[in-house]
Each structure stands twice: as C-alpha cells, then as structure tokens.
N, C-alpha and C positions, 0 to 999 in steps of 0.2 A: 752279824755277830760282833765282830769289831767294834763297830761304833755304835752299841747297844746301850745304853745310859748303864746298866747294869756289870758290862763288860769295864766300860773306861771308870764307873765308880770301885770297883774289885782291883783295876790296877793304880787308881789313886790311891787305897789303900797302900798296895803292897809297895809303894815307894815311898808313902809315909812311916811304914812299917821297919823299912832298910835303913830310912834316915835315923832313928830313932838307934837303930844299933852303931850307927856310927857311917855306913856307906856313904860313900862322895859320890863313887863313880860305879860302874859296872865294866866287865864283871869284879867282883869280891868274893874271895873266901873266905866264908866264915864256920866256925866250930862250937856247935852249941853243945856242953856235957853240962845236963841239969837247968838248971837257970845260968851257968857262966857260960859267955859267950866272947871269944875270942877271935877278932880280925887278923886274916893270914894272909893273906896277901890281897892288894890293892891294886886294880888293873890286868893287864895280860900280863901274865907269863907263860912261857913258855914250860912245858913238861919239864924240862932237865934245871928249871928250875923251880917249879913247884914240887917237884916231887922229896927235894930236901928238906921245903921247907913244912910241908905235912907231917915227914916222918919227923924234923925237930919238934914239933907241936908235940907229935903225941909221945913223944920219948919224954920230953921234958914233963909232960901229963901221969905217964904211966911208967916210964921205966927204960930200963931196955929190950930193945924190942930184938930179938933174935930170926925170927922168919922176916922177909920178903911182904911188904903191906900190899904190893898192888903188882897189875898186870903190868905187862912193858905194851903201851896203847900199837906200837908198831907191831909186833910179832901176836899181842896177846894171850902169850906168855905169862904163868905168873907163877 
C-alpha cells in the first residue's frame, strides 16, 4: 500500500497542495474559514504555546471569546 503508484501519487498531491497554501515545513497550522486561510504557526510548538496562539486567531476572528476553547491534553479536562 505504501509504495502503490497511487498511494505516492495522492501524497504528491497533498504536498503540492500545502505548498500552494504557503507550508515550508511540517507540522503547520493552518485555519481555513471559507476560502480565507490563515498560517498559525510554523513547526513544533509546543501546547503552552500553541494554545495562545489558536485562541489569538480566533478572538481576533471572532470576538471575544468567554468559555474555555479546548481540553487541557494532560488531564482532558475542558
């Protein structure tokens, strides 16, 4: 299945597909609302600090946000 011409053609796509939105490197996050797509962060980070920078996205997207957006991955909490 790996090295199935149809498997490596599906992920030549999807890494022409990444380039296209702008990815270097992986991982990346990205935010797609509608057709706008916005790069969040670029490489690893780490939770304590992704997690500020998801909730800046979408405050600056939407407003302010009053609840809690996500679990705490350690306890799974939310």
């Amino acid at each position: 299945m790996l090295g199935d011409v149809a498997t490596i053609e599906r992920t030549q796509q999807d890494f022409a597909e990444a380039q296209g939105y702008g990815v270097a490197g992986f991982p990346t996050v990205l935010f797609r609302d509608g057709e706008e797509l916005a790069i969040v962060t670029r490489g690893f980070v780490p939770w304590d600090q992704l997690e500020p920078a998801l909730t800046d996205w979408l405050e600056k997207r939407y407003g302010d946000l009053t609840t809690d957006l996500f679990c705490d991955p350690k306890t799974g909490l939310c």
